[in-house]
C-alpha positions in Angstrom: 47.8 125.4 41.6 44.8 124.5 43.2 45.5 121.3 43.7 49.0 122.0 44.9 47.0 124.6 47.7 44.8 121.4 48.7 47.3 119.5 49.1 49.9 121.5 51.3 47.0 123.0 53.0 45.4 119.5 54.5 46.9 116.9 53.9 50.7 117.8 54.6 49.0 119.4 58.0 47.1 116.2 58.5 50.3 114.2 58.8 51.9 116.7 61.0 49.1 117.5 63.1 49.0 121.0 62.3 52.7 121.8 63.7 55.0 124.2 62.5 57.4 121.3 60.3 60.5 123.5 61.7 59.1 122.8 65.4 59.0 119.4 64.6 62.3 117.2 65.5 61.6 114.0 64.9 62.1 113.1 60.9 59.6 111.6 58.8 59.6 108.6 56.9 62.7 108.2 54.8 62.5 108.4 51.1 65.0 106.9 48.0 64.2 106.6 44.3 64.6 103.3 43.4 64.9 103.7 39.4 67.8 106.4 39.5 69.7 108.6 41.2 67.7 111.5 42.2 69.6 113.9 40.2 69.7 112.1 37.2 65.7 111.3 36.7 64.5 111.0 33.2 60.7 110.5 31.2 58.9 112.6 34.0 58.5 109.8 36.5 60.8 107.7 39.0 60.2 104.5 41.0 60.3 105.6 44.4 60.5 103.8 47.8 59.0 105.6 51.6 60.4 103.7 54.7 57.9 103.5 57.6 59.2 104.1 60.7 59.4 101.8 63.7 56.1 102.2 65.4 54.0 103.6 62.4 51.1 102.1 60.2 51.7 102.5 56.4 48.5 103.6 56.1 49.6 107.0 57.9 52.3 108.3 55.3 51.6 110.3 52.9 53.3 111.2 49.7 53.5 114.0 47.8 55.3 115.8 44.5 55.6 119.5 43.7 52.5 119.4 46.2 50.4 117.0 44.6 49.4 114.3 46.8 50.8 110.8 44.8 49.8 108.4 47.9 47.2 106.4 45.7 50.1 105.5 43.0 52.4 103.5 46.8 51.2 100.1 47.7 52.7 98.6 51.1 55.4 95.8 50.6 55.2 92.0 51.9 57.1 93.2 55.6 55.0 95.8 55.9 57.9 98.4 56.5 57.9 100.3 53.4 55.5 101.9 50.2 56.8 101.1 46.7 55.4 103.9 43.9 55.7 105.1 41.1 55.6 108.9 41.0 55.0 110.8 37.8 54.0 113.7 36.2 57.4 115.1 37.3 58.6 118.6 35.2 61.8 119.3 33.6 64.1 120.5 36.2 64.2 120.4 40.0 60.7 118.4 41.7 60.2 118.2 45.3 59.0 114.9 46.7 57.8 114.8 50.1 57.0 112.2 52.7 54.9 112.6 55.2 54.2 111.2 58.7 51.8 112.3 61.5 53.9 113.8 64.2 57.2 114.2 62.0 59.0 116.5 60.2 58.3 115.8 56.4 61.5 114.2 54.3 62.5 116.1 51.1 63.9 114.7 48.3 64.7 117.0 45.1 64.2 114.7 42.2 65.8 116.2 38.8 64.4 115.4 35.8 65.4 115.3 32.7 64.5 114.5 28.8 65.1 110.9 27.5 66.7 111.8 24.5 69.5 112.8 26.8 72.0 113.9 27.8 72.2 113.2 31.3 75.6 113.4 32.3 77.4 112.3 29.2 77.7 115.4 28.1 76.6 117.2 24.5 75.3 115.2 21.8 77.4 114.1 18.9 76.9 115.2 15.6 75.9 114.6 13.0 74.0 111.6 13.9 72.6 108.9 11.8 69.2 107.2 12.4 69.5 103.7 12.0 66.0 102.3 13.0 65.1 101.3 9.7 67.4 98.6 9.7 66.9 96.9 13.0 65.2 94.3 13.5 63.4 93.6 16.6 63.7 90.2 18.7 60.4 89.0 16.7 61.8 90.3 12.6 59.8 93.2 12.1 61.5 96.6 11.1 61.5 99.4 13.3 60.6 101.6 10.7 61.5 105.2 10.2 62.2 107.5 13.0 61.3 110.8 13.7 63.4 114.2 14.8 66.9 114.0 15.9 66.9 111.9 18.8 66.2 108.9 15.9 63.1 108.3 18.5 60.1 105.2 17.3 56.9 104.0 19.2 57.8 101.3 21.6 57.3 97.9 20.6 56.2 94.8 22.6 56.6 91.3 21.3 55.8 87.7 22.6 58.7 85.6 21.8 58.7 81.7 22.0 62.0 79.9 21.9 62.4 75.9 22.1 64.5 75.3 24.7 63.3 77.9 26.9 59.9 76.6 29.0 58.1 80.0 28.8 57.4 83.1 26.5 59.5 85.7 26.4 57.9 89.4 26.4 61.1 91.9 24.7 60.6 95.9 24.5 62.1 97.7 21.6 62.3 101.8 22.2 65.1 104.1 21.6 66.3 105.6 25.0 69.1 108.8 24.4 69.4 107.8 21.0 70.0 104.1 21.0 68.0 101.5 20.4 67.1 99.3 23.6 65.6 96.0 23.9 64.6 94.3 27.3 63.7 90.4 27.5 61.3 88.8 30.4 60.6 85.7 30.8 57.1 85.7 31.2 55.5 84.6 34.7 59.3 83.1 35.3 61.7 86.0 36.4 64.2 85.3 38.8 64.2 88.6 39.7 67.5 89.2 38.1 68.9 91.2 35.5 71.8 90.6 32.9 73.0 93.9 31.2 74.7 92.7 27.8 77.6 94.6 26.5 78.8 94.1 22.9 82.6 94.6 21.4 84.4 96.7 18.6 85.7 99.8 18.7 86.6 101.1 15.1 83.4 103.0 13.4 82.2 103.6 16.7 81.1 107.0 16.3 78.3 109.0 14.8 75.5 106.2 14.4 72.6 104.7 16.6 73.4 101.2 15.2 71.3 98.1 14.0 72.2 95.9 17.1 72.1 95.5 20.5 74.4 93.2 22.3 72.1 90.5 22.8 69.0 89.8 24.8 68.0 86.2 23.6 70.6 83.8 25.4 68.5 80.8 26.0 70.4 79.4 29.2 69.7 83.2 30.5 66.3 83.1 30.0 65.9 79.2 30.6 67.1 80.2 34.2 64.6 83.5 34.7 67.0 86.3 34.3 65.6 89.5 32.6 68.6 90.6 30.0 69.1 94.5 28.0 71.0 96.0 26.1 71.4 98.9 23.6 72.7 99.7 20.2 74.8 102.4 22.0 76.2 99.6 24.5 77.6 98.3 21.8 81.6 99.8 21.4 81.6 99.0 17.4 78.5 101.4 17.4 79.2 103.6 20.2 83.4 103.4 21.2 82.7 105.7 24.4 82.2 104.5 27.6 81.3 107.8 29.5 78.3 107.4 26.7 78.2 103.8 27.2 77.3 104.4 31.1 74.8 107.2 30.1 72.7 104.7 27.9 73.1 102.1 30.7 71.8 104.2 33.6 68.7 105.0 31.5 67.7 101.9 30.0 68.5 100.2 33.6 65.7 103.2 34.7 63.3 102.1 32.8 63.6 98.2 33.5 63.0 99.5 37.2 60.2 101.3 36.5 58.4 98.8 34.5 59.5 95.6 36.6 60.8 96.9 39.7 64.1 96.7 41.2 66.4 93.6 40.7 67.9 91.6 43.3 71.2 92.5 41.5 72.8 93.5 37.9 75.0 91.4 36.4 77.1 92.9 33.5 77.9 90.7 30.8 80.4 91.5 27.6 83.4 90.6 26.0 86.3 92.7 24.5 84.5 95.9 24.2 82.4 94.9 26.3 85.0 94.6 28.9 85.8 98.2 28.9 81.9 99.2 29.4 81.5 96.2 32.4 84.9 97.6 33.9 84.2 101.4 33.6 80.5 101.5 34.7 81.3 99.6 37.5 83.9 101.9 38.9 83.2 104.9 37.4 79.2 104.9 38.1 78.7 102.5 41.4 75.2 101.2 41.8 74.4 100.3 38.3 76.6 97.2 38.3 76.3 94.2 41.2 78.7 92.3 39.6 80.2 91.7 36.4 81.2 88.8 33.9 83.7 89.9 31.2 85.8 88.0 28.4 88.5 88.7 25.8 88.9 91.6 28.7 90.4 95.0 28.8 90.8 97.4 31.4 89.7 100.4 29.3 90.0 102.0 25.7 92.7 104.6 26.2 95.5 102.6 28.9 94.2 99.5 28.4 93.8 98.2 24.3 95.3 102.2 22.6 98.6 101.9 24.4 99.4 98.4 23.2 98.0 99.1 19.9 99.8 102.1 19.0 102.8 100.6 20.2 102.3 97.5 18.0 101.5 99.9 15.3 105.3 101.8 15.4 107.2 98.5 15.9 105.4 97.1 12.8 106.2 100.3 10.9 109.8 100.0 12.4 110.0 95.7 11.8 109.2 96.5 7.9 112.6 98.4 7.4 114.6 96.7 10.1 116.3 93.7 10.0 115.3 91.7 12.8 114.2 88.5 13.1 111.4 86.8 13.9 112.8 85.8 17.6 114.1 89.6 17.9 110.9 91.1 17.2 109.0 89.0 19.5 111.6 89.9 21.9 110.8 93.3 21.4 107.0 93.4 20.9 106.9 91.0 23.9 104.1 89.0 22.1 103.8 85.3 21.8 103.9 85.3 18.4 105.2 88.0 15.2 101.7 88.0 13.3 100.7 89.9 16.7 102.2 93.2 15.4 101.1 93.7 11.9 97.7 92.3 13.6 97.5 95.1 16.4 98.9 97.5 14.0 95.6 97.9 12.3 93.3 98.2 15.0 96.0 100.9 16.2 93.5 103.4 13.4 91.2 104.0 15.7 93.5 107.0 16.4 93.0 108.1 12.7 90.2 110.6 11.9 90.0 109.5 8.7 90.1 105.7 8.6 87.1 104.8 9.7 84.9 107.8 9.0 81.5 106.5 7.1 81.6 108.3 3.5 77.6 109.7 4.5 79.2 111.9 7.4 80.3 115.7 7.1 83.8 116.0 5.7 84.6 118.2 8.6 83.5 115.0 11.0 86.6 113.8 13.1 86.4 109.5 13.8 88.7 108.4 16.1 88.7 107.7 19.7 89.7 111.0 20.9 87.2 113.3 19.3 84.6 110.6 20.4 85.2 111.5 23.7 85.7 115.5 23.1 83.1 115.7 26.1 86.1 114.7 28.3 88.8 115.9 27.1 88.1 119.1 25.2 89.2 120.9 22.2 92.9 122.1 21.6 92.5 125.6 20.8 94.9 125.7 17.7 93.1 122.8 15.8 89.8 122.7 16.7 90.6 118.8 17.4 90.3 116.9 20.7 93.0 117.0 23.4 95.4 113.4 22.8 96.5 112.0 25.9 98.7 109.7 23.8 102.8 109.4 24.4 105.8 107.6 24.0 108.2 109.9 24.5 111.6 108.6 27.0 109.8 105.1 26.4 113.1 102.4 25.8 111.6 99.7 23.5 113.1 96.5 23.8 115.3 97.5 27.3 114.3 93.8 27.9 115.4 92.4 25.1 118.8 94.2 25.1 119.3 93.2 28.9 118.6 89.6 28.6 121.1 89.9 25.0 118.6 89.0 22.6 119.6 92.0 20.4 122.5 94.1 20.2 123.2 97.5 21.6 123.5 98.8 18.2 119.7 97.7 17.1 118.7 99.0 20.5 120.0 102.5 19.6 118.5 102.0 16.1 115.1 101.0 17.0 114.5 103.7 19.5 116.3 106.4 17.5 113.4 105.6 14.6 110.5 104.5 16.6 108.7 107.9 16.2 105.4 108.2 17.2 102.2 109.8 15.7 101.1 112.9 14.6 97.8 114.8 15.1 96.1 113.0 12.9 96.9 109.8 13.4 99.8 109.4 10.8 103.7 108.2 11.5 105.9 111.0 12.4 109.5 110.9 13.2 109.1 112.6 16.1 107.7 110.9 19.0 104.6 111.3 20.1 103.8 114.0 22.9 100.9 114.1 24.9 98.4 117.0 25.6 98.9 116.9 29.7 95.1 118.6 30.3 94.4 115.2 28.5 96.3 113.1 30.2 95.2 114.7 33.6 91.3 114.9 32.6 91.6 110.4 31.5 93.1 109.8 35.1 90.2 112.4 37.4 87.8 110.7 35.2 88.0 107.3 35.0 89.3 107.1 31.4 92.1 104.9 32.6 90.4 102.6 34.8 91.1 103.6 38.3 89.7 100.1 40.0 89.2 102.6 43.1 85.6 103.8 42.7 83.1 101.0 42.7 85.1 97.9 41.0 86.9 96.6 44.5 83.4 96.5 45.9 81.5 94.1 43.7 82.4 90.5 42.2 84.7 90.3 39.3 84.7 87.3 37.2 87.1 87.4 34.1 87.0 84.3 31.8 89.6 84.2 29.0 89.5 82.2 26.0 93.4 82.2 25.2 94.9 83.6 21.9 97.8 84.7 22.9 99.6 81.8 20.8 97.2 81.9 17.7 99.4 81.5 14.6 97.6 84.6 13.4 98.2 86.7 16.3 95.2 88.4 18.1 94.3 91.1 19.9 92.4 90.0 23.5 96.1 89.8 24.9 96.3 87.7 28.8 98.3 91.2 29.7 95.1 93.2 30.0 93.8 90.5 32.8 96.6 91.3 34.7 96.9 94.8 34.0 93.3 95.0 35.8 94.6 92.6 38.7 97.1 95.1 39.0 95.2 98.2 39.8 92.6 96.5 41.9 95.9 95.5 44.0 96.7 98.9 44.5 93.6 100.7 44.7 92.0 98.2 47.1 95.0 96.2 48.8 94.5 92.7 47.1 92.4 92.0 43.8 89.8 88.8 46.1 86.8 90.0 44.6 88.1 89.2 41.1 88.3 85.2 39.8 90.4 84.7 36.8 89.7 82.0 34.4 91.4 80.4 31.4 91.0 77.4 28.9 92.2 77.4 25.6 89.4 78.3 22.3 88.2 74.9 21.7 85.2 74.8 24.1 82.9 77.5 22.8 84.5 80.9 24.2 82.3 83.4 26.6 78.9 81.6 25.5 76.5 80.2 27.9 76.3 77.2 26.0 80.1 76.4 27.0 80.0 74.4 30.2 82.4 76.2 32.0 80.5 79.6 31.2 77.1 78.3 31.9 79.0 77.3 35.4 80.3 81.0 35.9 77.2 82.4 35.7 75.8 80.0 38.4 78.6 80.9 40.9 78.4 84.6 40.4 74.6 84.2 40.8 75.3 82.6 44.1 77.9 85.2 45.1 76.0 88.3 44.6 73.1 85.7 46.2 75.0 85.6 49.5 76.5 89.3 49.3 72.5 90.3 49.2 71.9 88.5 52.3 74.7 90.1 54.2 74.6 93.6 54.6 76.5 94.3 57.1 80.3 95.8 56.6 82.5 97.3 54.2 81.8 96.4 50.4 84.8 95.1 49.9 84.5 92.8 52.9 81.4 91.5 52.2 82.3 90.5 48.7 85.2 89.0 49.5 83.9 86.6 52.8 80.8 85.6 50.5 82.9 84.2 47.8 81.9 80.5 47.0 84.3 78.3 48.3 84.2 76.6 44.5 85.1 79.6 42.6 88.8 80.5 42.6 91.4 81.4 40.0 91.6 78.2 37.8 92.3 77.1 34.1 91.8 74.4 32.6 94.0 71.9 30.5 94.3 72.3 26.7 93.7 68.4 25.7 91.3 66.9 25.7 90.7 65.7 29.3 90.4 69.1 30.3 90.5 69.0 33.7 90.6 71.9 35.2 93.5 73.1 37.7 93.9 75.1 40.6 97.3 75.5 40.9 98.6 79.2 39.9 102.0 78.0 38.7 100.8 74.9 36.3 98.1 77.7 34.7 101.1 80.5 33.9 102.7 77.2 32.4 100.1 76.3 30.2 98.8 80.0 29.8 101.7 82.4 29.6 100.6 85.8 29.6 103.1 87.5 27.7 104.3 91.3 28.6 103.7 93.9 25.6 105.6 96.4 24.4 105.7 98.4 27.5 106.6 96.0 30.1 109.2 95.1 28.0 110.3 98.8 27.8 110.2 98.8 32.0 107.0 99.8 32.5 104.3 98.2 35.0 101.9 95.5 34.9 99.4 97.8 35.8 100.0 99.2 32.4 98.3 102.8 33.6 100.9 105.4 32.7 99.9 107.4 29.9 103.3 109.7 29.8 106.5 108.6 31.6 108.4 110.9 34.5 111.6 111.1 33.0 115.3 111.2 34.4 118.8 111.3 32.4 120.0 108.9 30.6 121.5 106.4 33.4 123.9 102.9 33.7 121.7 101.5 36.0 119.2 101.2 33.4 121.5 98.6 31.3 122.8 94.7 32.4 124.9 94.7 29.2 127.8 97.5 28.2 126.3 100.8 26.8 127.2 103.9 25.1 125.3 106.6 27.5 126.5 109.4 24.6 125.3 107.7 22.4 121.8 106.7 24.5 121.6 110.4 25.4 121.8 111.8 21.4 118.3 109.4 20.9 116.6 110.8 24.1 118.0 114.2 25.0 115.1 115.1 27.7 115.9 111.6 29.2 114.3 108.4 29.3 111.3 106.9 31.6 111.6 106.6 35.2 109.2 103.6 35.6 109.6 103.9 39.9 107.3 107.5 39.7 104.3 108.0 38.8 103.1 108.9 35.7 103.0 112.5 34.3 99.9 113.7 35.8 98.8 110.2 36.9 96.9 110.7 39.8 93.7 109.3 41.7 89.9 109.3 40.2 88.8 112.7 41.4 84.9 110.8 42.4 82.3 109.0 41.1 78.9 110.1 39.5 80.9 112.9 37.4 78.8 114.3 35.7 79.6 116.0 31.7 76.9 118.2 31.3 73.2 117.0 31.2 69.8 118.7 30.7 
């Protein structure tokens, strides 16, 4: 307290002359945290940044926190215009920081801090929880060792890394940050002053673990060309299937870069699959932590995006196996390129199982399946105890396409739809279709469940490289509709999708690895993108991203043999790369693939190109069937940005 009375009584009145502040009108030197937000500061300290005004010496500001005078910890940048510093010894809870100029009124900033063991906006903490450092091994192949408490915490490690084809050492940190297991890589005495944030894929298991890896922080071409890279166990989806979570672990280990290394130029995100979801979601959901992103094998999100066409996959399968359809018929149906797509899809539809994947340590009373993952969101129904399901296919016509263009009969029509079913509560096949919870529903659109592309996605680069499966013999899951799906929404949110670039090549050239050429190439153009976009600050986001696009990036594929030359030419790439529509489209519904429950209207004529029974029709869907030219029950827009779960 004495300090604090030194402080406020000299040197606060020092920089203001002795005025009353509130007869002061001119304002003092601006202040931002670099590191954070300033209401979601963790660890008791924060990277912090003091403007100097236009006719002031640096030397004259003053800084100051809960009254303590923190000027000694700012040095003055290379334009002279601003302090950099890192403050600390912040409490739990609300801290006022204060900057301080002779003649001005002093700037506060209320900085809130919080624990790193989290939460801090995700919400409450899962549990139970399984510690998993004993069996991770850092970037050098030592154990972690045991942790200790239940935020599965260890000392943080340092290690000095060579690798062969990269011309310095690398220095990678190992701590645990809200649970998960973090690891950031710096090329020593070479960093370019940027930062790749690695997202890794999988979805079932995700739940109830801190996991043994992170998504990757050794990619030679990375560091060969100076970028910084992290990740966490948590920003992994086969570890941690959540993407409100996913941002959570994000924000903090992105915190703690900052604070060590200072702020990057820009953040690139970096995944595939499930990573796509976490690249997609932070970005739009949580602005600021993503400059631009680089995703693969891509989905828009976990619930509208990959859940929707793998539950639907799930009941045709179920339905295929007693029906007598053929092979052309149920493609017709399914709308996939090829049958084994189904019975593929049908499998990683058990995500929506509590039971399925549930590890055999875990309380019997533990629930693992997507929805009770993200109970945080969408609450508890009140009769079960389980989470709120915003799943549905109720009024949905399956195969409408296929009996239009007469590639089955009325008569399977009616059948297939009048034994579709859906799911029950837990997971299983029911009869009945399935019904939605509309809270849920609601709560996935206001949040940012289904991706919105509204919040902070139309304002940075968007490159999406796709490896095409959608013709493997085996059928596969990373499906060309989910690309466009995305396009979709960034059309209507934004007006056009030009800050997304699209490319395809078939599997043969390495996938979405650096050490593909045509990868290695995407990360140079985004570089120089978000380059250029750095340099021009003027103007709305969306503006600037779009007018500093590199003339040489554009949509583009490339040819399948073994010339491989790549093409430009939208028409010749949906020739050679056919994205094929899912079950939904094929049941009416929209590209954009972001309606959870269909508006319904009575069975109609108008629906059909091909003679009908509408008695008939009406007996399999007596409330009516979907009315794909409304919105969505409950569909509506993301209700902000920065929501926040519950925290500290």
């Amino acid at each position: 307290m004495a300090a604090t009375l030194v402080f406020l009584g000299s040197t606060v009145a020092a920089a203001t002359d002795g005025t009353d502040e509130s007869a002061l009108t001119q304002p003092g030197p601006p202040v931002e945290v670099l590191s954070s937000r300033p209401e979601f500061v963790t660890g008791g300290d924060a990277l912090v940044r003091v403007r100097v005004p236009e006719g002031a010496r640096p030397e004259q500001v003053r800084v100051a926190v809960n009254g303590l005078d923190q000027t000694r910890a700012f040095h003055t940048e290379p334009d002279g215009r601003a302090l950099t510093g890192l403050v600390t010894g912040l409490h739990l809870g609300e801290n006022n920081l204060v900057g301080a100029l002779p003649g001005t009124r002093p700037v506060h900033l209320t900085l809130y801090d919080r624990s790193t063991d989290g939460p801090l906006f995700a919400g409450p903490k899962e549990q139970p929880f399984a510690c998993e450092t004993t069996g991770f091994r850092t970037a050098g192949g030592q154990l972690l060792g045991r942790a200790t408490g239940p935020s599965c915490t260890v000392p943080t490690r340092v290690e000095h890394l060579t690798r062969k084809r990269v011309p310095h050492r690398i220095r990678v940190e190992t701590g645990v940050l809200d649970r998960g297991i973090y690891e950031i890589a710096m090329p020593e005495g070479a960093w370019n002053h940027r930062l790749v944030y690695t997202f890794g894929g999988g979805c079932p298991g995700g739940w109830y673990t801190q996991g043994r890896a992170t998504a990757g922080v050794l990619d030679e071409v990375m560091l060969r060309r100076g970028y910084a890279i992290a990740s966490s166990t948590l920003n992994v989806f086969g570890t941690n299937c959540d993407d409100l979570l996913a941002s959570e672990v994000m924000a903090m280990v992105k915190e703690r870069f900052v604070e060590e290394f200072g702020p990057p130029l820009f953040t690139i995100g970096w995944g595939c699959s499930g990573g796509s979801y976490q690249a997609h979601q932070i970005a739009d959901n949580y602005p600021g932590l993503l400059d631009g992103i680089a995703v693969a094998c891509s989905f828009p999100d976990l619930v509208s995006g990959s859940t929707q066409v793998l539950t639907d996959a799930a009941l045709l399968d179920h339905y295929f196996a007693k029906s007598t359809l053929d092979s052309a018929q149920r493609r017709a149906v399914s709308g996939f390129g090829v049958t084994a797509t189904s019975p593929l899809l049908a499998n990683q539809a058990r995500r929506i199982d509590p039971r399925a994947f549930c590890p055999a340590t875990l309380h019997t009373a533990a629930r693992c399946d997507i929805y009770d993952h993200a109970v945080n969101v969408y609450g508890r129904d009140p009769r079960t105890g389980a989470a709120r399901r915003p799943l549905d296919n109720t009024g949905v016509q399956y195969g409408l396409a296929a009996l239009n263009s007469r590639k089955i009969s009325f008569a399977q029509f009616l059948d297939l739809n009048a034994r579709i079913g859906g799911f029950d509560a837990e997971g299983g096949f029911s009869p009945a279709r399935s019904v939605a919870d509309r809270d849920s529903v609601s709560l996935a659109y206001r949040t940012g469940r289904v991706l919105s592309g509204g919040g902070g996605l139309g304002s940075i680069p968007v490159v999406d490289y796709r490896s095409y499966t959608d013709d493997l013999p085996g059928g596969d899951m990373h499906l060309s509709l989910h690309t466009a799906a995305t396009r979709a929404r960034l059309v209507a949110a934004n007006g056009d999708a030009d800050n997304q670039v699209l490319l395809a090549e078939n599997g043969s050239h390495g996938g979405f690895l650096t050490a593909n050429p045509v990868v290695a190439d995407l990360l140079a153009q985004l570089d120089a993108w978000l380059t250029a976009i750095a340099r021009d600050p003027t103007g709305p986001a969306h503006q600037r991203v779009v007018r500093n696009r590199p003339t040489g990036l554009a949509d583009a594929c490339w040819t399948p043999d073994a010339a491989h030359q790549k093409v430009l030419d939208p028409g010749r790439c949906a020739a050679l790369y056919p994205v094929w529509p899912g079950p939904r489209r094929v049941a009416g519904g929209p590209v954009a693939g972001d309606v959870l429950k269909c508006a319904l209207h009575p069975v109609t004529a108008a629906d059909y190109r091909v003679p009908v029974d509408l008695a008939a029709l009406a007996g399999v869907f007596p409330d009516g069937v979907c009315d794909w030219s409304r919105p969505g029950v409950g569909q509506q827009p993301l209700s902000g940005t920065w929501l926040s779960f519950g925290g500290q």
